[in-house]
N, C-alpha and C positions, 0 to 999 in steps of 0.2 A: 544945429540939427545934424549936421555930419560925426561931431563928435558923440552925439547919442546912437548914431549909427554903429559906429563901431567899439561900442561901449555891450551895444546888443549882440553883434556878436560874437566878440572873443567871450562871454556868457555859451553863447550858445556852441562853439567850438570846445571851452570847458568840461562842460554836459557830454559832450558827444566822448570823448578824451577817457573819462570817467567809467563810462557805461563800457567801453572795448575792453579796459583793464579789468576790470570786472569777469569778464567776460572769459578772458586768456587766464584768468587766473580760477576761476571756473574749471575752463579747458587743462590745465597744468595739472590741479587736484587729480582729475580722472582719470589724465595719462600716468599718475605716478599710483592709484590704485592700481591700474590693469599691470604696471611693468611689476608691481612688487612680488618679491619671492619668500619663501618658508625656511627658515633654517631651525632643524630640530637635534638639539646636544640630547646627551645619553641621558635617561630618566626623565626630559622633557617634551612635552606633544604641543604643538602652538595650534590656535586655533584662528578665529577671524580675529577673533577680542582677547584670545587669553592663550600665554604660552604655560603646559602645564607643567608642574617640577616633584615628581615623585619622591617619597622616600622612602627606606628602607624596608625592603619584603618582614614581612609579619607571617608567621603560620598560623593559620586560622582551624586548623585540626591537622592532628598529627596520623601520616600515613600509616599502614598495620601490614602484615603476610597478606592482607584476605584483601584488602581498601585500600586507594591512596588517598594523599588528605588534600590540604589545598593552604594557597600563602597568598595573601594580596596588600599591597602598597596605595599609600593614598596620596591624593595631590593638596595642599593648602584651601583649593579650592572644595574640597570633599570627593572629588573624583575618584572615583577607586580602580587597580585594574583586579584581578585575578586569576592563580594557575594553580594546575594540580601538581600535585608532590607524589611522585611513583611511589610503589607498593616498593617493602622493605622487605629482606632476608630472616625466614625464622629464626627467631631469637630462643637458643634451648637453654633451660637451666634445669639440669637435671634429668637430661634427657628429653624434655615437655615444653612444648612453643608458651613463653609465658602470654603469648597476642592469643592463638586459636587452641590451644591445649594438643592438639598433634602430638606423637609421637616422634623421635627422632628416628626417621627411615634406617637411616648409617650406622645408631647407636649400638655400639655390640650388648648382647642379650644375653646372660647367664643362659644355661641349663638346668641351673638349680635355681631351689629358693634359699631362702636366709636359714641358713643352721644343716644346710645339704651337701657343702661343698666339703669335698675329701679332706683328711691332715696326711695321710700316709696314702700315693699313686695309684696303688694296686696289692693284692694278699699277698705279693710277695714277688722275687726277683727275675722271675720267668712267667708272668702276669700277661696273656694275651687278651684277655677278657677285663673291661673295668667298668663296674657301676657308678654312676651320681645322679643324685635325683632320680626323673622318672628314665634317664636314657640309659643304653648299656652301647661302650665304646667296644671297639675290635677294630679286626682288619680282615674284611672279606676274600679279597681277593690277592692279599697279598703284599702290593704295593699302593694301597691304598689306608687310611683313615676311613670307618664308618661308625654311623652309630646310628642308633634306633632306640625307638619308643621299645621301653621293657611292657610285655603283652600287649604289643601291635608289630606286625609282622610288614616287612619294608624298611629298606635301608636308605640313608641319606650319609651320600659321600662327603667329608671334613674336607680332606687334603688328598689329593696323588702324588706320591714319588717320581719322579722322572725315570731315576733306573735305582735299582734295587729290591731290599725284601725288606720289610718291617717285620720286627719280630720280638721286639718286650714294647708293651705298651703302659703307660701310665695317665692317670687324668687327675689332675691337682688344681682345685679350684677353674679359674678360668681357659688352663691351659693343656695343651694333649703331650707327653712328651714321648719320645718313641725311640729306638735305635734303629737303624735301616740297616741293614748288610748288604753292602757292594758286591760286584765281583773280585774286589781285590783290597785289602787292608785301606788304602788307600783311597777307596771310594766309599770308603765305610764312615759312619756318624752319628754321633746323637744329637739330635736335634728336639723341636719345640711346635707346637703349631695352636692360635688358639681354637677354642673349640666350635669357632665358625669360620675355620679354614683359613685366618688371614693372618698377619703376624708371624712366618716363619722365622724359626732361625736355630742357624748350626748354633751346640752348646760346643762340641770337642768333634774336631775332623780327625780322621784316620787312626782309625780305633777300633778292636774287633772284643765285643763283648759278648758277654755271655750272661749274666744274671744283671738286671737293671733296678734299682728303686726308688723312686724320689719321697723325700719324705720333709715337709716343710718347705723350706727353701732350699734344697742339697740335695744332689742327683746321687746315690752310689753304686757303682758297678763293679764286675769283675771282668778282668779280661784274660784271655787265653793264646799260648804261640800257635799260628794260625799252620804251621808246620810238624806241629804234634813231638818237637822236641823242646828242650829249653835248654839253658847253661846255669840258669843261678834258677834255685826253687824259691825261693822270696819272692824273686822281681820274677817271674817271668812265670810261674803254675799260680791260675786266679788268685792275682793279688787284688786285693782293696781299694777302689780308688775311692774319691770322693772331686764335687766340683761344683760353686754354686750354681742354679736354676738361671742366672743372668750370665753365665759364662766364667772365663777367665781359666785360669793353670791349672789343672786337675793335680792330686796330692794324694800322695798312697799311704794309706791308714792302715794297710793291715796287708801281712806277706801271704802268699799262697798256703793250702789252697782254699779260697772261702768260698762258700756255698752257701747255697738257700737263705738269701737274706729274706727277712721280715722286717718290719717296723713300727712303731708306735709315736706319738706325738715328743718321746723322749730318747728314745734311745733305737738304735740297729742291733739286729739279734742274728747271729750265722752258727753253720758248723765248720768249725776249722777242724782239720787234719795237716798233724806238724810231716814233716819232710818222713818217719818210721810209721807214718801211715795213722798217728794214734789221734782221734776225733777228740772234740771238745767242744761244748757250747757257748759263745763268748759274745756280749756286746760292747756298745761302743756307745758314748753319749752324745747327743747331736752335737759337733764345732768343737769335740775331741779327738783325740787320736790313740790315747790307751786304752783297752780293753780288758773287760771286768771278764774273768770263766765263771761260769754258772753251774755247770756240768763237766766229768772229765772221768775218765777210766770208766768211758761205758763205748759200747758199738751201736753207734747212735744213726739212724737215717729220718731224712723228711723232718719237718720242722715248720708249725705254723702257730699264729699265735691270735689269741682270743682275751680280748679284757687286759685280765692281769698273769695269765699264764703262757708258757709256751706246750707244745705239744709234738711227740714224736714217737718214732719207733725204735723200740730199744730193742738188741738182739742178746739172747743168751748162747754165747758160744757152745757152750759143754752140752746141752741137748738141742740146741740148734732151732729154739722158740722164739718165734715175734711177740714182744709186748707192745701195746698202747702205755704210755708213761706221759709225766708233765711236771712241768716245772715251777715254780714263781719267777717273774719276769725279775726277782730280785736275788733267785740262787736259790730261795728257801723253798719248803713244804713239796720235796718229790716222791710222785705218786707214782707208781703202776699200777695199772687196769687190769684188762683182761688180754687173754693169748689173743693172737692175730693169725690166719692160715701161715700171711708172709707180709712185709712191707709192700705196700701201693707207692707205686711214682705218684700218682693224685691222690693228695689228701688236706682236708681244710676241715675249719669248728666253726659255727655256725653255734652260738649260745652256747649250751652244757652238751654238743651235738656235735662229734666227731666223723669228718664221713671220708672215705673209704674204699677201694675196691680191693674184694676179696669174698672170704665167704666164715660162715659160722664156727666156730670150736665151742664143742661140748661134748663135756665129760669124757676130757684129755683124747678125743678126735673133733676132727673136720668131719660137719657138713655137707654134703652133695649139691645144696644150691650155692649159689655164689653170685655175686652182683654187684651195687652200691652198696655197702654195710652203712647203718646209721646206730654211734655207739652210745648210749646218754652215760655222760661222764658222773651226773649224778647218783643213779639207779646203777650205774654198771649193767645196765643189762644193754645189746643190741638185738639188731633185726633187717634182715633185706630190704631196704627200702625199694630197691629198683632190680629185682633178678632178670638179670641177663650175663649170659656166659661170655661172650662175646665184646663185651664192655671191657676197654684197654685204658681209655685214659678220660680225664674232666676237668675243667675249669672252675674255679670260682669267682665268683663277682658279688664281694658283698653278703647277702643271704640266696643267693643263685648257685645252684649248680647246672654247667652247658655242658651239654653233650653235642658236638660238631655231627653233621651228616652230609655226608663229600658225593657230589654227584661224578664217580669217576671216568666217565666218558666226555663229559664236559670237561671236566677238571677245575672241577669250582665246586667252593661251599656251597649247599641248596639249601640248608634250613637247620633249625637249631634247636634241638631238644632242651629245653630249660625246667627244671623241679625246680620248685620255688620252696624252699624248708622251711618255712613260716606258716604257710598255710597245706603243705602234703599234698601238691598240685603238682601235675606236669602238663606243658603244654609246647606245642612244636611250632617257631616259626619261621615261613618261609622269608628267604632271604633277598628274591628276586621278586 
């Protein structure tokens, strides 16, 4: 009986034994949920039941100037995250956002269009006035670049000089070229600007010229002793220089004294007069340096050239008569026209249209009126295109003749008389 006793309850101390382990172990589980901690590596998110492990960002559209896109990575589990991709920098080709078609803000902008842009700077070596396309370049005020709409009146300034005077000016394709005059040989230059003011730059420092032309790629000038004496007439009464458009060593092509340069797509045309005073017509072929005569044993003044001809004023010593004459830009076929009262410092050809100031000869006298002469080289005949007495000097620009009108109390150009010989218009515009 005793032994069934204790049979019953180490049983029953068993059971009890069982159900506490149970129990503690129960209790261990819970305390080891509540202590547990998160540890999350780069690309993974852990959750209750799942640590997530990303991979590699994916762009899911591609950002634009206008939009940004967006990129997202996914986890094994299909989880996905996603982010935006910032707006990108206009992409130009060609000037034009290939993403929004925009225009390039910055893009430099011709003046002209396609087949407008000059081969030769200006009519010639003392050039203050230059046409292309619709604009006409000049220099208002002096130390200034401007240019304006040809028949719109208002001026937009290129460039200002710091100090000095601007005084040949040329415009060759994209670029404005100019010579400035210092107060002193030294502060004197020809320089470059493009034709929306940005891009300067010296071609040749400390240099005092006087007749400027660019033609191509080749700036040529004359220069003069700023003392009014010289030692050697070659080097030192308007000799020839020449220098490319991009700079570098300037190179003298031709001895004193040259005058009145012209140009055309091939060659520079001048009047040289040798050290006895005796004139001659002579050119020169662009990225040459000898010189063809055209003309010689005449007293030849002014010189401008048209097409395939050159044109000038020939003098007859022995009765003391101005002709109109012309040449071929090749030496051959020279013509004289008709008397002339006297040679004009201004004078330019505009087609078969020689023009002029002075006044009519008929039947072996002068005239009483007198003004712009316009002479048709075809017909031989002329006619006052513009009477007025008073008329001293004019510019050309292209098919433009300016007549300058100086407000002299201010002391500034006010506005610009411009004939336009294509259509026998004249119209004034103001400058301010």
């Amino acid at each position: 009986m005793k032994k069934l006793t204790l049979i019953v309850t180490i049983s029953i101390l068993s059971l009890f034994m069982l159900f506490t382990s149970c129990g503690n172990a129960d209790n261990q589980d819970g305390n080891n949920e509540n202590n547990s901690s998160e540890t999350t590596l780069e690309g993974d998110v852990t959750t209750d039941t799942h640590v997530h492990k990303y991979g590699e960002w994916v762009t899911v559209s591609e950002p634009t100037c206008k939009e940004s896109g967006t990129k997202e990575r996914t986890c094994s589990c299909g989880s996905k995250e996603t982010e935006d991709i910032p707006t990108v920098a206009h992409k130009y080709v060609n000037n034009v956002c290939s993403m929004c078609k925009q225009s390039n803000p910055d893009a430099f902008v011709p003046d002209y269009s396609e087949g407008e842009a000059n081969v030769v700077g200006g009519d010639s070596g003392l050039s203050r006035y230059v046409s292309q396309g619709s604009y006409l370049y000049f220099s208002a005020s002096g130390n200034t670049i401007d240019k304006m709409k040809i028949n719109k009146s208002g001026v937009q300034t290129v460039y200002q000089v710091s100090a000095g005077r601007i005084m040949n000016i040329n415009v060759l394709g994209d670029w404005v070229y100019f010579y400035c005059e210092g107060s002193t040989v030294g502060k004197s230059y020809i320089a470059r600007v493009r034709t929306d003011g940005s891009g300067f730059e010296k071609i040749v420092s400390s240099v005092a010229v006087w007749e400027m032309i660019v033609a191509k790629d080749t700036v040529y000038y004359t220069t003069f002793p700023t003392d009014g004496e010289y030692k050697d007439f070659a080097k030192d009464v308007m000799p020839l220089y020449c220098v490319s458009v991009n700079g570098g060593t300037p190179k003298q092509i031709h001895d004193g004294a040259v005058g009145e340069l012209v140009a055309d797509d091939k060659f520079i045309y001048f009047i040289h007069d040798n050290e006895d005073g005796d004139p001659s017509i002579r050119r020169i072929k662009h990225g040459n340096t000898s010189s063809d005569v055209l003309v010689e044993n005449k007293e030849i003044y002014n010189l401008a050239i048209e097409g395939s001809k050159l044109y000038f004023f020939e003098h007859n010593k022995y009765d003391d008569i101005y002709s109109l004459a012309s040449v071929a830009t090749n030496g051959g076929g020279y013509t004289v026209f008709g008397k002339v009262m006297q040679y004009s410092d201004s004078m330019c050809v505009v087609g078969n249209k020689v023009y002029y100031l002075g006044g009519l000869y008929r039947e072996n006298e002068f005239l009483e009126s007198a003004g712009l002469v316009e002479y048709n080289v075809s017909t031989k005949t002329d006619r006052i295109a513009r009477e007025d007495y008073e008329l001293i000097d004019f510019q050309s620009a292209g098919n433009l003749l300016i007549f300058e009108n100086y407000d002299y109390e201010a002391e500034r150009l006010d506005s610009l008389t411009i004939y336009f010989t294509d259509k026998n218009v004249v119209k004034t515009l103001k400058i301010s």
